[in-house]
C-alpha positions in Angstrom: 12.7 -25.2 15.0 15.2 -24.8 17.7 17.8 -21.4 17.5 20.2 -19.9 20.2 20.4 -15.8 20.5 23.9 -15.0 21.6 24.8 -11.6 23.6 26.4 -11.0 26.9 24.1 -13.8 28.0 22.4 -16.8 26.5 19.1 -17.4 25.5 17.9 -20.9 24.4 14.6 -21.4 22.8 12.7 -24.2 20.8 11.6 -27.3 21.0 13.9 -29.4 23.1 16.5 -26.6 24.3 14.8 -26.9 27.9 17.2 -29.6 28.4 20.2 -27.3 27.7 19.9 -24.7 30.3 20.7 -26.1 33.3 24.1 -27.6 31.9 24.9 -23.7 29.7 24.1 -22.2 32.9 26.4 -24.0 35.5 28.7 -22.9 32.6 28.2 -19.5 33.6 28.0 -19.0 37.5 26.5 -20.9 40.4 23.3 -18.7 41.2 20.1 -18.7 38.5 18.1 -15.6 38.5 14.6 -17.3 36.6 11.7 -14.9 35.8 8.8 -16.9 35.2 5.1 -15.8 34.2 1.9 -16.0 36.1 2.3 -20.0 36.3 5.3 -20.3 38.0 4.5 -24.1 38.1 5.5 -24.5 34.4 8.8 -24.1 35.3 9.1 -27.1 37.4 10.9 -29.2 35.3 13.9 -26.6 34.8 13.8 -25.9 38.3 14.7 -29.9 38.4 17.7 -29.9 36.7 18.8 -26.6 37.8 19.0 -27.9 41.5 20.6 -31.3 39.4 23.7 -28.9 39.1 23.6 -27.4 42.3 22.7 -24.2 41.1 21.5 -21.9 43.8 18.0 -20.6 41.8 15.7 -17.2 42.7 12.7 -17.3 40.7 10.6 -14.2 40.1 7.4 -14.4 39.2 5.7 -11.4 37.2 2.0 -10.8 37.5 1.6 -12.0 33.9 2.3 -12.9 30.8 4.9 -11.2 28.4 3.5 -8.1 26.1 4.0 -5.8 23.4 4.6 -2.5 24.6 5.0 -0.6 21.0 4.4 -2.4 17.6 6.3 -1.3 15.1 4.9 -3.7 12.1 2.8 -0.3 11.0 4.0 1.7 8.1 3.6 5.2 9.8 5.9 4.5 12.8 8.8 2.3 13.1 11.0 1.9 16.4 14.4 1.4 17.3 17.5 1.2 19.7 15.4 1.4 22.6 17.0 1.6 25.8 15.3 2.7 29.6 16.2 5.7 31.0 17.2 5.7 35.0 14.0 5.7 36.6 12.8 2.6 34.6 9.4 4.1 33.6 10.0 5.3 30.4 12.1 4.2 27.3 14.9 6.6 24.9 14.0 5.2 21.5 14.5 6.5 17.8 11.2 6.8 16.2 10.7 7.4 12.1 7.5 7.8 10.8 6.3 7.1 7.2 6.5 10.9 6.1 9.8 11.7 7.4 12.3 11.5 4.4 15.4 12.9 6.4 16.3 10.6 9.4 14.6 9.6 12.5 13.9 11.6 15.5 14.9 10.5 18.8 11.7 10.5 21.7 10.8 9.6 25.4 7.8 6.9 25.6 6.5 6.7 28.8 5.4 3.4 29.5 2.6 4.1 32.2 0.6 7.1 30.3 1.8 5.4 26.6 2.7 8.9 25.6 5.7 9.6 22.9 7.8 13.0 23.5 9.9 14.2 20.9 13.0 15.1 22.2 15.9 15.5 19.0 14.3 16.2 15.8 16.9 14.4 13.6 18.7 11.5 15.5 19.5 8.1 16.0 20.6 5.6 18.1 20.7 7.1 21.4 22.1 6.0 24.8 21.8 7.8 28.1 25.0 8.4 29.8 25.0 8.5 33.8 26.7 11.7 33.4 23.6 13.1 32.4 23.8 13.5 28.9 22.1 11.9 26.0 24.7 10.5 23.2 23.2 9.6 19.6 24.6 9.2 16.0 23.0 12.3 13.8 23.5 13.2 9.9 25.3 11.6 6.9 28.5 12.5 8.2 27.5 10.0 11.0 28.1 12.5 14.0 28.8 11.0 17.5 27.0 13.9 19.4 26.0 14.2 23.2 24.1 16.9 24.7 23.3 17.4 28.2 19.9 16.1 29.7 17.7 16.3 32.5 16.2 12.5 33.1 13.8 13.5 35.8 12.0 16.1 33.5 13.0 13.9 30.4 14.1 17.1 28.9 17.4 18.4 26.4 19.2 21.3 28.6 21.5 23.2 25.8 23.0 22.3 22.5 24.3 19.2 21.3 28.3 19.0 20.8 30.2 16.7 18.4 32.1 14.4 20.1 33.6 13.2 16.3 32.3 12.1 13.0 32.8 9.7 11.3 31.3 6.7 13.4 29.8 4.3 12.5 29.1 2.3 15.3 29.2 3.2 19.2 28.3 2.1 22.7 28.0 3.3 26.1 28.5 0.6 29.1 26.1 1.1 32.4 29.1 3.1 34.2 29.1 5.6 31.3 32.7 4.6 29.5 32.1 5.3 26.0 33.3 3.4 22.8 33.1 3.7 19.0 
């Protein structure tokens, strides 16, 4: 059953939809980043019709398949809003376990030792700001809080200080603007 996912970018999937690419992308720009797994060669065909357009095409190839880093299908934990902190090695995600009746807590995984750090007892949806500061949505009043942190030690330096309340729905862009 064929579906498209639409974001700031595109992705096609399902049967047939391979056919679709190479047209949606010339669409989009004239250079095709294409991340492929460890068979590069099953990419052929779209690398066809890519060059059909004239697109110019860099393929990366990854040393394997795609995997589950954290499985959240288990009734004690369940994951959310995950987003990589700076250094790339380890991921800002809300966490909520089974036994927690009040909210979500806000953690550091770290992908290489698979090891969760708790970080804000009662939060959600947090971003990290290049200013150094981790943002995130906290209480019923639906806070908009930021609190300066340290992304090197992965650690909360000081108290958390409303920014307003009230929202309901906020995000921060890559060079830190900030919008709810």
């Amino acid at each position: 059953m064929p579906f498209e996912f639409a974001t700031a970018t595109r992705i096609l999937f399902g049967a047939g939809t391979c056919s679709q690419v190479a047209t949606a992308a010339a669409e989009m720009g004239q250079r095709v980043l294409l991340v492929t797994g460890r068979q590069p060669g099953r990419a052929e065909k779209l690398c066809e019709q890519l060059a059909e357009q004239s697109l110019g095409i860099v393929t990366f190839c990854v040393g394997g398949e795609p995997t589950v880093m954290l499985e959240s299908g288990d009734d004690e934990f369940r994951y959310a809003n995950a987003v990589f902190l700076p250094d790339g090695k380890a991921l800002l995600l809300q966490v909520r376990t089974g036994t927690q009746s009040r909210g979500t807590a806000i953690s550091v995984f770290d992908l290489e030792t698979r090891e969760f750090e708790s970080l804000i007892p009662l939060g959600y949806k947090p971003r990290y700001a290049p200013s150094g500061h981790l943002v995130f949505l906290r209480g019923r009043e639906r806070e908009l809080v930021a609190v300066a942190f340290d992304a090197e030690r992965r650690a909360v330096v000081g108290q958390p200080v409303l920014i307003r309340d009230g929202v309901f729905e906020y995000d921060l862009s890559p060079s830190g603007v900030l919008a709810w």
